[in-house]
C-alpha positions in Angstrom: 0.0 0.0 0.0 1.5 3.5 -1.1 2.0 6.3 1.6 0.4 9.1 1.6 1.8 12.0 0.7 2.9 14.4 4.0 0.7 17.4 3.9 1.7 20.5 2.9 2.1 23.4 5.3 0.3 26.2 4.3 2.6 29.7 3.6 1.7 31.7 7.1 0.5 34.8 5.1 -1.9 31.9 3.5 -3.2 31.3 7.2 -3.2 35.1 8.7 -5.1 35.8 5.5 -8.0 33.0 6.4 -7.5 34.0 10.0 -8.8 37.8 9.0 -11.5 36.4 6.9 -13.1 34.1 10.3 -12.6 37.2 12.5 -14.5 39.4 10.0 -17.0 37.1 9.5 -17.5 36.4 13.2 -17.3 40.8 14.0 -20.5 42.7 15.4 -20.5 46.2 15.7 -23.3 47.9 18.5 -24.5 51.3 17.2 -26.5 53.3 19.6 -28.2 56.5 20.3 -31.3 57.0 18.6 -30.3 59.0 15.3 -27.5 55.8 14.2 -29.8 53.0 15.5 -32.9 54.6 13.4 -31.0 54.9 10.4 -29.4 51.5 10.8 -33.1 49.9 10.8 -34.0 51.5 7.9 -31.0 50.7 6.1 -32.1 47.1 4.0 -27.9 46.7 3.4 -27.6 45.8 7.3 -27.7 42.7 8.6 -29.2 43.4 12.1 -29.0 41.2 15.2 -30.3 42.5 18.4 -32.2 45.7 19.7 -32.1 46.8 22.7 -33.9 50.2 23.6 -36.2 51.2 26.9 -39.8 52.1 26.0 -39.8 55.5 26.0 -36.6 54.9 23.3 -39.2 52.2 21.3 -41.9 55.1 21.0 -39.4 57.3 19.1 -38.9 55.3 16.9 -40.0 53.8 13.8 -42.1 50.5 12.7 -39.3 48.0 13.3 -38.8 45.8 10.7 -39.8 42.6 10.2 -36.8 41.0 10.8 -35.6 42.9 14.5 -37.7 41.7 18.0 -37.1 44.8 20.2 -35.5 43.9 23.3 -37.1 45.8 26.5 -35.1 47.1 29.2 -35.2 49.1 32.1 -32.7 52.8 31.6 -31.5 52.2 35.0 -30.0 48.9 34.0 -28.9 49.5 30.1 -25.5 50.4 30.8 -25.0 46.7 32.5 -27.7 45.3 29.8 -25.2 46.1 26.4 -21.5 46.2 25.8 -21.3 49.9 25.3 -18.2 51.8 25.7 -18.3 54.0 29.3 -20.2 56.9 28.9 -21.9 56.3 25.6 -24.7 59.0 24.7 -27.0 55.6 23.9 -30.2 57.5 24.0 -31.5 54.2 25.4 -31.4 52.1 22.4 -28.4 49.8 20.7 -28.1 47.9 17.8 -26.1 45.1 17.1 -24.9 44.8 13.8 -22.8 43.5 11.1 -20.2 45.7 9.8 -21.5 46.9 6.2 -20.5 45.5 2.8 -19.3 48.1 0.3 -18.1 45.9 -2.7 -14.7 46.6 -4.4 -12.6 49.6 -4.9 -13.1 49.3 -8.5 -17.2 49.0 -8.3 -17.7 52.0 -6.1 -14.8 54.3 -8.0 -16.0 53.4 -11.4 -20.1 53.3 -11.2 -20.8 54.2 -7.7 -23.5 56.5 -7.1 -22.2 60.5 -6.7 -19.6 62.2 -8.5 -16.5 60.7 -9.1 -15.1 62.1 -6.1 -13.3 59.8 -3.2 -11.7 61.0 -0.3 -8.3 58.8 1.1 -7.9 58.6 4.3 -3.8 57.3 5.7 -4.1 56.6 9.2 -6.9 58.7 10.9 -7.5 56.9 13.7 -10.0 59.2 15.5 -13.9 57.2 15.0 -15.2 61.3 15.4 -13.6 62.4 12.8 -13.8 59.9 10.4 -17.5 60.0 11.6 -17.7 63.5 10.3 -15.9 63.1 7.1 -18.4 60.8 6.0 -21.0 63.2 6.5 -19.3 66.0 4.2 -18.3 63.6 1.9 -22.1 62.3 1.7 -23.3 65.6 1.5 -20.5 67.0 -1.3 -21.4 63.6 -2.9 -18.4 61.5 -3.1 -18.6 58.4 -4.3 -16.9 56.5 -1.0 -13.8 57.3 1.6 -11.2 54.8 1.4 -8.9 54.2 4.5 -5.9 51.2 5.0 -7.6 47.9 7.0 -4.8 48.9 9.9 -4.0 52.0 11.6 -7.3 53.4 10.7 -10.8 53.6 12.3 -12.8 50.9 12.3 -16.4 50.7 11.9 -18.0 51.5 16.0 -21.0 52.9 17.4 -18.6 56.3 18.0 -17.9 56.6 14.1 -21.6 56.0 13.5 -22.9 58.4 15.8 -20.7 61.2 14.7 -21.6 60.1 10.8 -25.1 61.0 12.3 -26.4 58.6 9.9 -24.2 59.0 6.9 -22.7 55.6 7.6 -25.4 53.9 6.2 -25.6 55.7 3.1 -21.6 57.0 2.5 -19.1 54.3 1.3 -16.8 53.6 3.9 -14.1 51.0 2.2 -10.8 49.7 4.2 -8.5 48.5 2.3 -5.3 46.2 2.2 -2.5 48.6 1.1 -3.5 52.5 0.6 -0.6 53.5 -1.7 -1.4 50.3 -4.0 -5.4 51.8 -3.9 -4.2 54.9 -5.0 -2.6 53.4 -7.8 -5.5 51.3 -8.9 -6.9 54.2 -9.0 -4.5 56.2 -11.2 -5.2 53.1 -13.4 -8.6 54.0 -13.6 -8.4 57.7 -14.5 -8.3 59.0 -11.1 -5.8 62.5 -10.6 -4.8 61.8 -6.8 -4.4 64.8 -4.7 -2.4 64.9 -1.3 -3.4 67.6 1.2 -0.4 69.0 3.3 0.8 71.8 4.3 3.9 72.0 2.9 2.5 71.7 -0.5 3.4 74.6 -3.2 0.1 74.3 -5.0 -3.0 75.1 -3.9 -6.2 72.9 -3.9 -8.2 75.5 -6.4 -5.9 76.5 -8.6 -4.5 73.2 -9.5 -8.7 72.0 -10.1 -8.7 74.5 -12.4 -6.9 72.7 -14.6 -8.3 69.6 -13.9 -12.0 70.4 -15.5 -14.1 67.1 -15.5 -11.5 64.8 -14.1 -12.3 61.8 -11.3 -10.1 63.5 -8.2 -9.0 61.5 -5.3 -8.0 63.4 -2.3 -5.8 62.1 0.2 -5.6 63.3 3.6 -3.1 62.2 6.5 -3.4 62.3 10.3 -3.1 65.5 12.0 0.6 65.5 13.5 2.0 62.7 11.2 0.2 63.6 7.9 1.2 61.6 5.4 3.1 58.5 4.8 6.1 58.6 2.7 4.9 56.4 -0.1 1.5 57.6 -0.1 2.9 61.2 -0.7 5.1 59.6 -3.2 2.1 57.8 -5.1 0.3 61.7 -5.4 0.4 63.4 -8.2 0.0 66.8 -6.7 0.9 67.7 -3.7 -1.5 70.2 -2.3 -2.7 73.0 0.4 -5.0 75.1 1.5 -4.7 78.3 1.4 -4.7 80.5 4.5 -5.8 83.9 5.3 -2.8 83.6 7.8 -0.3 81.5 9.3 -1.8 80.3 12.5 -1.1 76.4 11.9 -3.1 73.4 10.4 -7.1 72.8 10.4 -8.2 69.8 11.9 -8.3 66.8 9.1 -12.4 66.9 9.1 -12.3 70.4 8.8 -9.7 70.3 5.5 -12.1 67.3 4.2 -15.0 69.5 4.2 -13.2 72.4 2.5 -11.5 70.3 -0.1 -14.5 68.6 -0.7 -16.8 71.6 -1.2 -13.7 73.0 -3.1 -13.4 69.7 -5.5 -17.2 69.7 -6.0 -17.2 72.8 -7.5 -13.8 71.9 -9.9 -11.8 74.4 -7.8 -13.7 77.5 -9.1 -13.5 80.9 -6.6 
């Protein structure tokens, strides 16, 4: 009788990989306060797995679909009743979740819905202000912000209560490698425009010249800013302009200024 052959180990970046894939599969997320959970039950995208609201939460909100049984409790005993972070503004109602399902960078940079606008993020770590970028990118009308699967925010009740609903409507996409992203998206047509303040272009004058072109604009964390090969993969390297010079805006801030800015191709 032959032997069998001896197995083959698998290459460890072959098992991390399949390890990531189980622990995303198995991940929750609890939204709370009553403006996220709201707009999370509305949202068909969501998978939802437990609410849990008091009753004077319930009434303020809408018909629960068909697929959520309200859980009942008591405000005095919520905090013990969910796994909230300390001092959560719940509002009396949380929602667990799975995280949302975006699709691929191509899909949403190609034929998402919105102009084709993206915002980069390279290591913003703060849930409130990627929270808040996602609103002014929703409401500038990008098509999705992109941000590394490491070193950036992940998806929490925090980030969705700043979003103040956006999250469920905005593209949030992490990805593998931002500085290989970028490039895909060179590839695609994209111009890819790095924010910093020691560029020695400005954000509207080099739009000008980019009339109906896709724009990707990439913003670092404040302090840090940006990587070396993500400032390398830019094609521009770009600032604000200041009335003055009293420092740096905060990196929400500069998202909703470039945004508004790209929106309207860079015109004063």
């Amino acid at each position: 009788m032959a032997e069998k052959p001896p197995k083959t180990r698998k290459p460890s970046w072959v098992i991390d990989k399949e390890r990531a894939r189980r622990a995303a599969a198995a991940e929750t997320v609890w939204l709370f306060g009553l403006h996220a959970v709201r707009d999370a039950l509305a949202n068909p995208r969501r998978e939802k797995l437990r609410l849990v609201v008091t009753q004077n939460a319930l009434d303020r909100l809408p018909e629960m679909p068909a697929d959520i049984v309200p859980e009942i409790t008591d405000a005095r005993v919520f905090d013990r009743a969910v796994p909230l972070p300390p001092e959560s503004v719940h509002q009396g109602a949380a929602l667990e979740v799975k995280p949302l399902q975006w699709g691929s960078l191509g899909d949403l940079a190609l034929t998402g819905a919105g102009n084709p606008l993206l915002v980069a993020l390279d290591r913003v770590t703060d849930p409130h202000n990627v929270g808040a970028i996602l609103r002014s990118a929703e409401v500038f009308g990008a098509r999705a912000v992109i941000a590394p699967s490491r070193h950036s925010a992940p998806e929490t009740g925090a980030l969705a209560k700043t979003a103040s609903g956006a999250l469920e409507r905005q593209p949030y996409l992490r990805v593998g490698n931002l500085a290989d992203a970028l490039v895909e998206l060179q590839g695609m047509g994209y111009v890819v425009l790095g924010l910093d303040g020691t560029g020695t272009e400005t954000l509207p004058d080099v739009l000008r010249d980019l009339p109906g072109r896709a724009i990707c604009l990439v913003l670092g964390a404040e302090g840090p800013g940006l990587r070396q090969r993500t400032r390398e993969t830019c094609d521009h390297i770009l600032r604000i302009p200041f009335a003055a010079d009293f420092g740096s805006l905060n990196v929400s801030n500069a998202a909703a200024i470039a945004l508004y800015v790209a929106s309207r191709g860079g015109e004063r």
